[in-house]
C-alpha positions as CSV (number, residue, x, y, z in Angstrom):
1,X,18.3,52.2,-104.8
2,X,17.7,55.7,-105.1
3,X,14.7,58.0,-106.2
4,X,15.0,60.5,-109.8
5,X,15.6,63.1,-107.0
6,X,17.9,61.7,-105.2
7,X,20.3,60.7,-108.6
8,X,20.1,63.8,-109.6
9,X,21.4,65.7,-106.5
10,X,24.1,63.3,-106.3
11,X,25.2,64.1,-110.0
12,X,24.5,67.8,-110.1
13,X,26.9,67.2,-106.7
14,X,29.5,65.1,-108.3
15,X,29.4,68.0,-111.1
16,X,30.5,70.4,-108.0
17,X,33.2,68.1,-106.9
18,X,33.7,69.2,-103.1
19,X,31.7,70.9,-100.1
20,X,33.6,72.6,-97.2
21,X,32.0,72.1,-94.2
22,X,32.4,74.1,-90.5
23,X,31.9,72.2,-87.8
24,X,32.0,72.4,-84.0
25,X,32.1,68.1,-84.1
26,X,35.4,67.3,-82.5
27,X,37.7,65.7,-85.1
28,X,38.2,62.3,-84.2
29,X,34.2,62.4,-85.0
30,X,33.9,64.5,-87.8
31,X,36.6,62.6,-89.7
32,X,35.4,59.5,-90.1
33,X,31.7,61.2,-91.3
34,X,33.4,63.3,-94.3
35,X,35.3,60.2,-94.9
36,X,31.9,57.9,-95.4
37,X,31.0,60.8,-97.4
38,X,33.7,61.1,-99.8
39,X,33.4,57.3,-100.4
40,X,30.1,56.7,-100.6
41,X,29.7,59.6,-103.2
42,X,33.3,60.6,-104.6
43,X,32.7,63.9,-103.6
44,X,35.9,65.7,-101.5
45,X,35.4,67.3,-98.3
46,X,36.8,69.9,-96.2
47,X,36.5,70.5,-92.8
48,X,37.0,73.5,-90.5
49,X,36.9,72.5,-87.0
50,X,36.5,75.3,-84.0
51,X,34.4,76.0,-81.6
52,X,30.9,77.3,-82.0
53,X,31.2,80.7,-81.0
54,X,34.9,81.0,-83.0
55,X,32.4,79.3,-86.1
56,X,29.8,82.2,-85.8
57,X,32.6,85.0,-85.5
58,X,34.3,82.9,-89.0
59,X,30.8,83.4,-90.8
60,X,29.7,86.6,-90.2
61,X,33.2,88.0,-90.6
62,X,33.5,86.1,-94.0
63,X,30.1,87.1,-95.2
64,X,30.8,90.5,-94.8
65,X,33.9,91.1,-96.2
66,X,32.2,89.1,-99.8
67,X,33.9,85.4,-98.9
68,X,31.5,83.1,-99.9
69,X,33.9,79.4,-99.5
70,X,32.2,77.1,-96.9
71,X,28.5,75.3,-97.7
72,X,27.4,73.9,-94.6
73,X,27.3,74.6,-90.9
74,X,26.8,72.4,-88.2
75,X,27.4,74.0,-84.6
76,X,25.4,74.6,-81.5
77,X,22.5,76.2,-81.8
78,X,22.6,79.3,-80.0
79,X,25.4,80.1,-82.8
80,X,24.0,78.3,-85.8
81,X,20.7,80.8,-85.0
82,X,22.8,83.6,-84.4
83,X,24.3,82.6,-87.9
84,X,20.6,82.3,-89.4
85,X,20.0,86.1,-87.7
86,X,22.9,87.6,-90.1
87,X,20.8,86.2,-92.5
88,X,23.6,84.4,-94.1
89,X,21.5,80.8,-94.2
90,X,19.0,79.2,-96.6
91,X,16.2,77.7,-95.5
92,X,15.7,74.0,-97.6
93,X,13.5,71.3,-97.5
94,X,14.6,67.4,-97.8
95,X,12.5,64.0,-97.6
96,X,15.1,63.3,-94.9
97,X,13.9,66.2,-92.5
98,X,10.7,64.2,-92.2
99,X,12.5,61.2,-90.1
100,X,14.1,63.9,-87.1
101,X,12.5,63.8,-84.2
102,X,9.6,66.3,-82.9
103,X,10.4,69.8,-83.1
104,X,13.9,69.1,-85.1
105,X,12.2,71.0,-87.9
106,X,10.7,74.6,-87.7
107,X,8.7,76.6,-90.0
108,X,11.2,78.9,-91.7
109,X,13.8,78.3,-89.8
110,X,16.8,77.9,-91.7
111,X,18.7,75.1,-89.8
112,X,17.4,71.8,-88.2
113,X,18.0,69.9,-85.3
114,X,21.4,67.7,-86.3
115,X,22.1,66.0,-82.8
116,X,21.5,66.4,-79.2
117,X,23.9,67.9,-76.4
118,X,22.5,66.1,-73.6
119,X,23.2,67.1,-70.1
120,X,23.1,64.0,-67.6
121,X,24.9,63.1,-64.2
122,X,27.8,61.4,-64.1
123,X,29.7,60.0,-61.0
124,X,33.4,58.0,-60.2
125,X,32.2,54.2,-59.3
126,X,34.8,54.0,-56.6
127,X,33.4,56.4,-55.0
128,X,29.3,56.3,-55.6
129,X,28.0,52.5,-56.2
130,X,25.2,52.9,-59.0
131,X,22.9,51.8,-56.3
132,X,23.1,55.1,-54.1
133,X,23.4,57.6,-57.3
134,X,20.5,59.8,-57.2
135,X,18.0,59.2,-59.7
136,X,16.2,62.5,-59.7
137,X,17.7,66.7,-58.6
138,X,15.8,66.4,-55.5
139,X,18.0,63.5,-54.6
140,X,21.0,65.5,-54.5
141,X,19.4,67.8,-51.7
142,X,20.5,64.7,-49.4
143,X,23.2,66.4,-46.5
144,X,25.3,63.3,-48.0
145,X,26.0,65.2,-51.3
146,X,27.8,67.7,-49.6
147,X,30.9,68.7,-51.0
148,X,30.5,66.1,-53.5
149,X,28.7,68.1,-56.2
150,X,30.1,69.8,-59.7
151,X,29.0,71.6,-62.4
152,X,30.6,73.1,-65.8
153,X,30.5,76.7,-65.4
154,X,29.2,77.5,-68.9
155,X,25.9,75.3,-69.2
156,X,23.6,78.4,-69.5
157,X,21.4,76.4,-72.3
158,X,21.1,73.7,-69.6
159,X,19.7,75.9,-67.0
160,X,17.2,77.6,-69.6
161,X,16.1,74.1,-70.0
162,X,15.3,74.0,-66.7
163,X,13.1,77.0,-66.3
164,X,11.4,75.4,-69.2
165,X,10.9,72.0,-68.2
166,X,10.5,72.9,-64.4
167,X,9.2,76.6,-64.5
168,X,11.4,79.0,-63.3
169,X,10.5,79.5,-60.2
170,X,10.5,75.9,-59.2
171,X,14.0,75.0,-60.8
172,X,15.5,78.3,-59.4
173,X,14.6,77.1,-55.5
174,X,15.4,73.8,-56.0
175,X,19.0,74.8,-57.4
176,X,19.6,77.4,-54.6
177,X,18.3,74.6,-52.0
178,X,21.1,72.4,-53.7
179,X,23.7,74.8,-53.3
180,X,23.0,75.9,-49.6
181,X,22.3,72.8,-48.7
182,X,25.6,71.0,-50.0
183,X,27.7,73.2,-52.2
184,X,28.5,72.6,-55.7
185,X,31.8,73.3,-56.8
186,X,32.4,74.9,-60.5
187,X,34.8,73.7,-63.2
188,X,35.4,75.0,-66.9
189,X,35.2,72.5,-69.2
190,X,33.4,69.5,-69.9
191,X,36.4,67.3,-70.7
192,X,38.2,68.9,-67.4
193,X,35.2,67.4,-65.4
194,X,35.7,64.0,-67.7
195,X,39.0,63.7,-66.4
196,X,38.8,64.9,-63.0
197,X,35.6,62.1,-63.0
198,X,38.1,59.3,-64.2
199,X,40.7,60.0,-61.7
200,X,37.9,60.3,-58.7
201,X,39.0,64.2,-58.0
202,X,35.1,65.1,-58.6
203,X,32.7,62.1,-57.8
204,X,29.4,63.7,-58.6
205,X,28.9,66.0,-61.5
206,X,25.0,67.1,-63.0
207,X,26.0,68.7,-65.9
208,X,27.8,66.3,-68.0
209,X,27.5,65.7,-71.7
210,X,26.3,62.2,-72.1
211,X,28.6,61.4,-75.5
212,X,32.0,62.1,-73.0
213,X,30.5,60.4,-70.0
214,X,29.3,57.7,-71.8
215,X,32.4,57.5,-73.8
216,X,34.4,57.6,-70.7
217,X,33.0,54.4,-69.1
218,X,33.1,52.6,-72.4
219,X,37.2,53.0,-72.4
220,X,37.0,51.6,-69.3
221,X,37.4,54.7,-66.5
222,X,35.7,54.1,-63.4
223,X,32.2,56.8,-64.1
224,X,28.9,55.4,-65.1
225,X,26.1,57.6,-65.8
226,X,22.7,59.0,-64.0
227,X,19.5,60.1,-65.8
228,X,18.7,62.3,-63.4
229,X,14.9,63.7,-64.1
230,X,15.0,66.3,-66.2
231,X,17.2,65.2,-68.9
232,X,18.0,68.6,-70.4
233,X,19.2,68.7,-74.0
234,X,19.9,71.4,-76.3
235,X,19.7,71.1,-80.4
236,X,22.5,71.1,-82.5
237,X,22.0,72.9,-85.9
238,X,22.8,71.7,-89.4
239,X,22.1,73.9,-92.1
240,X,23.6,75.2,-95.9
241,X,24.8,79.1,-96.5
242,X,22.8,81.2,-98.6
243,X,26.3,81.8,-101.1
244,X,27.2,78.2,-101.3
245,X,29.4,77.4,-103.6
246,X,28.8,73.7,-103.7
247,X,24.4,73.9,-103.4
248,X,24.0,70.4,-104.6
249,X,26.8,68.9,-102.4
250,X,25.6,70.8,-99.1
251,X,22.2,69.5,-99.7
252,X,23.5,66.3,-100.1
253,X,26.2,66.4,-97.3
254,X,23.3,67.7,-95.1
255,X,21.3,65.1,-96.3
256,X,24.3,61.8,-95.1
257,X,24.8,63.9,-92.2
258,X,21.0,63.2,-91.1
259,X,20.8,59.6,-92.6
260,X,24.1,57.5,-92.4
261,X,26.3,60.3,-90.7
262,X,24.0,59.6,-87.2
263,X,24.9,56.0,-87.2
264,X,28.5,57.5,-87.4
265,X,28.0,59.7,-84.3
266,X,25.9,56.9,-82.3
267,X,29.5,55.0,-82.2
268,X,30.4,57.6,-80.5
269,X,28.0,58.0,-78.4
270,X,26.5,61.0,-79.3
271,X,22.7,61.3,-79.9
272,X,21.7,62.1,-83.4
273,X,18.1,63.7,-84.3
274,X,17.3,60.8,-86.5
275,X,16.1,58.0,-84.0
276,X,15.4,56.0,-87.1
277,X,18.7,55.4,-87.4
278,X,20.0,55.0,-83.5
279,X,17.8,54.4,-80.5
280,X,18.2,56.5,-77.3
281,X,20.0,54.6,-74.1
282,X,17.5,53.2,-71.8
283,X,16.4,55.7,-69.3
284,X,17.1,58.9,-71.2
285,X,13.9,60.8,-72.4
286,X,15.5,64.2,-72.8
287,X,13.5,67.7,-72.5
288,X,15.0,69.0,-75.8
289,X,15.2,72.9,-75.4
290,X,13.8,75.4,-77.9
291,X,16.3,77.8,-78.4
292,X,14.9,80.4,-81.2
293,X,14.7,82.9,-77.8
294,X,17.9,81.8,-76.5
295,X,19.9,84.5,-77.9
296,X,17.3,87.2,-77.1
297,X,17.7,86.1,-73.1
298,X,21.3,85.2,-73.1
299,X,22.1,87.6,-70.6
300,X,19.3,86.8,-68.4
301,X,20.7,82.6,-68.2
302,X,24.4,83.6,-68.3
């Protein structure tokens, strides 16, 4: 059943007929959303898939040369907020917004928190049993980490998350005593380290996104995963452009996005902002970064 409100966002939207969409989701994910979408309301989708910071250049490039054709963003938020900055996003209000989890919802800010990139450990089960996996960063200053150890070399959010959840001081010396004491080596790429963890090439990595790792194991590749305390995670942004074409259907494609679209993602693992509609995996209680000063200290965590 549906409120007055609700029928008449979904016919002012079936009026509009479409809503394009740019999102950073990976396709195999995003695909099967825009397709629950189109069936549940009749209303066509289309997607442009790229990568956050390739979505920010799109925008702003569009904006200013007077292209007004895509409705809805949904990207990390480093780039959604850089997106906001150009001034190129309205801010709206939904019933929905009121089921997110703390802090998914700022005072005029014009995006809200969509999902969570979570950062966990992750480790090859033929060479760590789950019983000696470290449960905590101070674990992995044990001498028998050494030379065992990776990180992705472009987690900068997760390393402001740090500083925040540890101070800065305290998770600056405890990631240099981590390093002198046992070396971490650096890859690019989360779904490099994915592999690399499947075929046992890295064993240990602490900067993993939980949806890959997770997703890994449950194809059946040897990697489980570790909660280590903190569980960073960093917001992902949903929000609708101030030139819209298709108002009514952004709202409403924001709106699935938050409600049945998170039950989508949580088959794939991935950890939507609506906990009313998927529960978090035992063990994780993530630190979920505020990034509004992100952007103004980017240098600083790069």
């Amino acid at each position: 059943d549906y409120s007055a409100r609700e029928l008449a966002l979904i016919e002012a939207a079936r009026i509009e007929g479409s809503v394009t969409i740019y999102s950073s989701l990976p396709v195999p994910i995003m695909t099967p959303v825009a397709a629950a979408f189109r069936e549940k309301y009749g209303i066509e989708t289309s997607i442009w898939r790229g990568g956050s910071e390739e979505i920010l250049q799109r925008s702003v490039a569009e904006a200013r040369a007077g292209r007004h054709m895509v409705d809805v963003v949904e990207t990390a938020s480093p780039e959604v907020e850089g997106i906001a900055r150009e001034r190129l996003l309205q801010i709206i209000d939904s019933p929905v917004f009121d089921e997110l989890m703390d802090g998914s919802v700022s005072d005029g800010r014009a995006w809200v928190n969509s999902r969570l990139i979570v950062f966990v450990g992750a480790y090859n089960t033929l060479h760590i049993a789950p019983e000696d996996a470290p449960q905590t960063f101070e674990d992995l200053l044990d001498p028998k980490w050494n030379g065992r150890l990776t990180v992705e070399a472009n987690d900068f959010g997760w390393i402001k998350g740090m500083a925040n959840a540890l101070g800065e001081d305290e998770a600056s010396s405890l990631l240099r005593s981590i390093v002198d004491t046992n070396g971490v080596g650096v890859r690019d790429g989360h779904g490099l380290i994915t592999n690399m963890l499947a075929s046992g090439e890295v064993e240990f990595t602490f900067t993993q996104y939980y949806e890959q790792a997770a997703n890994a194991r449950d194809q059946g590749a040897p990697v489980e995963v570790a909660f280590l305390d903190p569980v960073i995670a960093v917001p992902t942004g949903i929000a609708m452009f101030t030139n819209a074409p298709h108002p009514n259907a952004a709202k409403l494609f924001i709106e699935f996005f938050l409600t049945d679209g998170q039950e989508i993602l949580a088959e794939f693992d991935y950890i939507g902002s609506n906990l009313n509609r998927q529960s978090l995996p035992e063990g994780m209680n993530p630190v979920v970064v505020e990034m509004s000063d992100y952007l103004d200290e980017y240098q600083k965590w790069h």
